[in-house]
Each structure stands twice: as C-alpha cells, then as structure tokens.
C-alpha positions in Angstrom: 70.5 152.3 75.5 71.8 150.3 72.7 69.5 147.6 73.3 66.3 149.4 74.1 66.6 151.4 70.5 66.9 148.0 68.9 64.0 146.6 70.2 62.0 150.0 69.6 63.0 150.1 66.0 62.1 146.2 65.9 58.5 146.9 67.6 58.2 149.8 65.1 58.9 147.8 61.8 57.2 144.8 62.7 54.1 146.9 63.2 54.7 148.3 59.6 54.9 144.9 57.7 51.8 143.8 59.6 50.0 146.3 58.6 51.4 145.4 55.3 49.8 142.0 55.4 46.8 142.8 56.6 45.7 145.5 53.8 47.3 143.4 51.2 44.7 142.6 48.7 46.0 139.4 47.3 46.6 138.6 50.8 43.1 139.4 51.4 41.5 138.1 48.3 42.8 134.8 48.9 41.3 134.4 52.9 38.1 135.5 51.0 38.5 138.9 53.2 37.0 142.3 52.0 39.1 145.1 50.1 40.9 147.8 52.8 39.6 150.9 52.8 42.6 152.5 53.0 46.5 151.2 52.0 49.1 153.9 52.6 51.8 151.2 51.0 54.4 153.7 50.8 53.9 154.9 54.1 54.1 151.8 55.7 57.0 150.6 53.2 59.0 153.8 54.9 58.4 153.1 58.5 59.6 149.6 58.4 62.8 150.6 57.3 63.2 153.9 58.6 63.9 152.7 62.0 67.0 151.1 60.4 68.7 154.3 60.0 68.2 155.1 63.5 69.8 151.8 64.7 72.7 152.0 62.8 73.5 155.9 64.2 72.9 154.5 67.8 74.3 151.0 67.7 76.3 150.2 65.1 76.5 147.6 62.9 75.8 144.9 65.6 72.4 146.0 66.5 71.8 147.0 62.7 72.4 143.0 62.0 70.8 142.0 65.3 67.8 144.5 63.7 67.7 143.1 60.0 67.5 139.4 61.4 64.3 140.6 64.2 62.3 141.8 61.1 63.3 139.3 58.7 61.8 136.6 61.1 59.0 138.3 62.3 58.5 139.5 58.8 58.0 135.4 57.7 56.2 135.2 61.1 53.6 137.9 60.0 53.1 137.0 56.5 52.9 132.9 58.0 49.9 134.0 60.1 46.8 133.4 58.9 43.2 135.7 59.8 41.0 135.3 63.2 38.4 133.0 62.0 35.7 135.6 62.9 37.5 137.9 60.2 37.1 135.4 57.0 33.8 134.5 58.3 33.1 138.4 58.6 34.7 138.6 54.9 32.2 136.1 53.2 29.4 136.7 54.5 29.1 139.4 51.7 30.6 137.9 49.2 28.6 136.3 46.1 31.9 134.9 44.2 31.8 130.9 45.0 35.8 131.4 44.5 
C-alpha cells in the first residue's frame, strides 16, 4: 500500500513539473517554440506538491524522502530534456525573429 501511493504521488508530480517545462516561455523562447496558449502555473505548482501531503499521511517519513528524491531527479530529468525535433521545426516555421 505504502509503496503504490508513493509511486502514484511520484507519477502525479512528475506529470505537473512537465507540464511546467513544456508551457514555460523562456523554456520555449529559447527552443524557438511558440507561446502556450494556456499556463495554469499555479495550478500545476499545487499538484506537484500536493501529492506530498498525501505520502507523508500514508507512509511516513520514509516514503516522504523516498518521494522528494523521485521528483527531484525526474524534476532535472524533465527540465534536461530537450523538444521532439518536429516541435522546434513546427515552432519556426512561423517565426520571423532570426534569434
């Protein structure tokens, strides 16, 4: 039981910071990528960390540390990864800014 909330909490926050990185627009500016329609920071912000509380309730502080050390790697993970190629070429095409 303990183990399964763990990894559900990690699934959910891991979601949450990628869509994090994908609608940032620095992030995006620099892969030459169009602006996101739609951001919901705060939203997203909430559910990655939400899922904390939850873990500490169920499993205690083990899978609370076993759950801050799954999203702070797959946090660098996500924010290491770089767009499909299809997506910059996608994000230029409309572009007219030679930087």
């Amino acid at each position: 039981m303990m183990l399964s909330v763990t990894v559900a909490a990690t699934a959910i926050s891991a979601a949450a910071l990628s869509h994090l990185a994908v609608t940032d627009p620095k992030r995006r500016r620099v892969f030459h990528l169009p602006a996101p329609r739609r951001r919901h920071a705060g939203a997203a912000w909430a559910a990655a960390f939400a899922p904390g509380v939850v873990v500490a309730e169920v499993s205690g502080a083990g899978g609370l540390l076993v759950w801050f050390g799954a999203i702070s790697v797959l946090g660098w993970a996500v924010a290491r990864a770089r767009p499909h190629p299809e997506s910059r070429l996608a994000g230029t095409v409309g572009n007219s800014d030679p930087l």
